[in-house]
C-alpha angles and dihedrals in degrees: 000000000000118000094244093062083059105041074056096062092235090111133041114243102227076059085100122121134036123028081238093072085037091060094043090051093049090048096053090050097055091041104245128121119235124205135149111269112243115233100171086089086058109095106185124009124193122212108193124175107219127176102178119108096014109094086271097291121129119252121176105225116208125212147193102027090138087207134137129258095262088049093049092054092043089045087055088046096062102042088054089058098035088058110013111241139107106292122169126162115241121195106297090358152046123240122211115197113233120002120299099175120174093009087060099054091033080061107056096040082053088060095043119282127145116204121021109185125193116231126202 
């Protein structure tokens, strides 16, 4: 957080340090609750690439989470930030923008999943 944000009051000044204390003060203040989302309940997951419906760029669609709709958005939020690509959460998936491949599934074993199938 930059110091003008808290000379302006926006942000508490003990809100300095990891980007980890800056997402849960910003989430206090807005009044949601952030937690890492729990994959080990998954039991197969399936990763597909489409490219239909989506201006002809790849997006690696992925299936089978069996979460809600606040643990979808959380999920793509931290697989943007985890890879650092476009992620959102459509209505029983989440969509990655591109095609992350390996460090997609690397990912989501790594948070608990355990079996990541790869779709056509």
């Amino acid at each position: 957080m930059g110091d003008l944000l808290r000379n302006a009051g926006l942000v508490p000044q003990s809100a300095c340090g990891s980007g980890a204390e800056e997402d849960a003060v910003r989430s206090t203040q807005a009044g949601i609750v952030v937690s890492p989302v729990d994959l080990s309940t998954c039991g197969k997951v399936v990763i597909r690439r489409q490219r239909k419906g989506h201006g002809g760029r790849t997006v690696t669609l992925i299936e089978g989470l069996g979460l809600g709709e606040a643990a979808m958005i959380q999920l793509a939020r931290e697989i943007s930030r985890a890879l650092g690509c476009g992620a959102r959460a459509e209505v029983d998936v989440v969509a990655v923008q591109g095609d992350p491949g390996e460090r997609l599934e690397d990912w989501l074993r790594s948070k608990g999943v355990l079996k990541v199938v790869r779709g056509s």
